[in-house]
C-alpha positions in Angstrom: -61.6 -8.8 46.3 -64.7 -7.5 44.9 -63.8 -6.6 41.3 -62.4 -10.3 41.6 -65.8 -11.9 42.4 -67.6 -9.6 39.9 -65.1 -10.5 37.2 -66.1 -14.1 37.9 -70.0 -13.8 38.2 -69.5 -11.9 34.6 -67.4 -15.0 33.3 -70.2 -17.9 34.8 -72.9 -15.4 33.1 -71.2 -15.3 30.0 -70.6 -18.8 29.2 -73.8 -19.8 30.8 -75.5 -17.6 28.0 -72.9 -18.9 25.1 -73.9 -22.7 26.2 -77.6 -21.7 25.9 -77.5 -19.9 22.8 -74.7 -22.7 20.8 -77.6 -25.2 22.2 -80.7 -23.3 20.6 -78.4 -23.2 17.3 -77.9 -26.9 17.5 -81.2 -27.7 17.8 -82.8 -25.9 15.4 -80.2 -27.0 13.1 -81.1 -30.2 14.0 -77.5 -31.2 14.5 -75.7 -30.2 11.2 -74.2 -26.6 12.4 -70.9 -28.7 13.5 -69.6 -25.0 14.5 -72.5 -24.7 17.0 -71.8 -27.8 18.2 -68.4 -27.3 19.0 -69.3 -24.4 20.7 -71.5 -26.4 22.6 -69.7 -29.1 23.4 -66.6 -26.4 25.1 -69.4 -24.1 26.4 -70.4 -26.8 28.7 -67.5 -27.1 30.6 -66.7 -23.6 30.7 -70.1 -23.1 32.3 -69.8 -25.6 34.8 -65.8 -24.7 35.6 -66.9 -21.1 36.1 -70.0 -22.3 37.8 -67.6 -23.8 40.6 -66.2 -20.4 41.2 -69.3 -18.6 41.6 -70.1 -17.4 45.4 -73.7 -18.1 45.8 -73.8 -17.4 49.5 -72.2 -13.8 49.3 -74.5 -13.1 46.2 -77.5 -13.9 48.9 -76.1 -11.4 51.6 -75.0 -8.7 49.1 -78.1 -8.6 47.1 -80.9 -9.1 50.4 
């Protein structure tokens, strides 16, 4: 069960880190990258699906 929850604490950290780094893109493109945008757009509800997922209490006991 572990590898399972590490697998998904990797996922939520990845596409936590694509939303903020599409985002940064997008603004300092002032809004014309449309690829950045896109990325964006799909990076945000991959986050917050994979967000769901995440076990914060177990991350609490396992880590102090």
């Amino acid at each position: 069960m572990k590898p399972i929850k590490l697998m998904v604490n990797a996922i939520a950290l990845v596409s936590v880190l694509t939303f903020i780094v599409s985002l940064i893109l997008v603004a300092a493109s002032d809004g014309r990258n449309e690829v950045a945008c896109f990325v964006c757009m799909y990076s945000v509800a991959a986050s917050f699906l994979s967000l769901i997922f995440v076990d914060l209490k177990g991350a609490k006991t396992q880590f102090g």
